[in-house]
C-alpha positions in Angstrom: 0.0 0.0 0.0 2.6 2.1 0.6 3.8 2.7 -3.2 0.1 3.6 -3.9 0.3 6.3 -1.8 4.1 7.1 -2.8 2.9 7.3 -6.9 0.0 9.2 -5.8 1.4 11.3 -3.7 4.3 12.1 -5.5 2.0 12.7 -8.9 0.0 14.7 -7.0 2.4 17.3 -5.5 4.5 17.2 -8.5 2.0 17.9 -11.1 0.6 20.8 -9.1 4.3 22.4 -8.9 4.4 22.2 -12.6 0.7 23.5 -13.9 1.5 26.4 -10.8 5.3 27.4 -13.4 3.3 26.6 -16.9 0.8 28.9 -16.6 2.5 31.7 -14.9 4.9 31.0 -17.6 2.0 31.3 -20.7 -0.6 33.3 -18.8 1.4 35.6 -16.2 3.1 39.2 -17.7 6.9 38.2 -16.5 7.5 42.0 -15.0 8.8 41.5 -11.1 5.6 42.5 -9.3 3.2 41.0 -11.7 5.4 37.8 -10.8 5.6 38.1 -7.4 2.1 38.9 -6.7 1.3 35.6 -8.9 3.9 33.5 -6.6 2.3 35.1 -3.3 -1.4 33.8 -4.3 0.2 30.4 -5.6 1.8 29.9 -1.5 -1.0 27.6 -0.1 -0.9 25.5 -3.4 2.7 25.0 -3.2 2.6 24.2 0.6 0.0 21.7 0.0 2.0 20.2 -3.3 5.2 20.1 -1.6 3.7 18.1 1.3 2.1 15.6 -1.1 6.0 15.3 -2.4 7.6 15.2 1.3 5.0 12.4 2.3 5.6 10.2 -1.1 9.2 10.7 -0.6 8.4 9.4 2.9 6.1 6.0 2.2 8.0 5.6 -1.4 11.3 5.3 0.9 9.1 3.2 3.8 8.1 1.0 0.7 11.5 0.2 -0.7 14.3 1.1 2.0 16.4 3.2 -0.7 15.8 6.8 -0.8 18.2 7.2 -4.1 15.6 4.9 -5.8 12.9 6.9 -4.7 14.2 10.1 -5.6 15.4 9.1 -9.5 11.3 7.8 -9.8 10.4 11.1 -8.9 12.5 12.9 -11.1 11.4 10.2 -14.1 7.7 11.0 -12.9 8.7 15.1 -13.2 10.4 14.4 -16.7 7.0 12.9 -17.8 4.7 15.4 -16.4 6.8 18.2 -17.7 6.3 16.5 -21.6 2.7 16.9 -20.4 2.9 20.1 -19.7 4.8 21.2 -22.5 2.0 19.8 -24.1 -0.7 20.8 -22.5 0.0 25.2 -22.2 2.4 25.6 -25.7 0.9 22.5 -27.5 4.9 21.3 -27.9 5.3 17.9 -29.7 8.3 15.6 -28.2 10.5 15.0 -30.9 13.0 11.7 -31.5 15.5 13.2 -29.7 13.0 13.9 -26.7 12.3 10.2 -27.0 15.9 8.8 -26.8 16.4 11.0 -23.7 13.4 9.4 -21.8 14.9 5.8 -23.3 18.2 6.5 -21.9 17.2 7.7 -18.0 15.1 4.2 -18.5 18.0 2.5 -19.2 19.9 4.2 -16.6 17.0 3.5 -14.0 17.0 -0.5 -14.9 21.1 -0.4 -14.4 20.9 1.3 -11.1 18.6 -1.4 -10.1 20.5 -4.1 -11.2 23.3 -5.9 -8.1 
């Protein structure tokens, strides 16, 4: 049960963190105090996202006793949401190269794992 709540938690937090910078980065003027009035409004949602990453960090490390591990699947999760995102606010494509980059932090995930 505990890497339910780890993927969850971890999706959860850092999709949030990532719509939060994609639209301020498509929708929000980038002057300073246009910025900074956007990133004071956006503190409760980043509280709440970076506790939903704290706590998958926590049961994702209670679930497999290696907090490296844990930390490359978040970063591989980030990677993925961020081709979402890229997606999703400037309709960006992943190209081939895009896709050989995702294929090589695989096979750099599956070696790590190996004894």
């Amino acid at each position: 049960m505990p890497y339910v709540y780890s993927l969850t938690l971890l999706f959860s937090g850092l999709t949030g963190i990532n719509l939060i910078l994609s639209y301020q980065s498509k929708h929000i003027d980038p002057q300073f105090w246009t910025t900074l009035k956007f990133q004071l409004l956006m503190i409760p949602l980043f509280l709440i996202a970076n506790l939903c990453i704290g706590y998958g960090i926590k049961f994702g490390f209670k679930a497999i006793n290696h907090l490296g591990g844990v930390l490359v699947a978040a970063k591989c999760i980030e990677v993925l949401i961020s081709l979402w995102m890229g997606y999703l606010f400037l309709k960006e494509m992943p190209t081939w190269k895009t896709w050989v980059g995702l294929i090589i932090i695989a096979v750099g995930v599956v070696v790590v794992k190996q004894k």
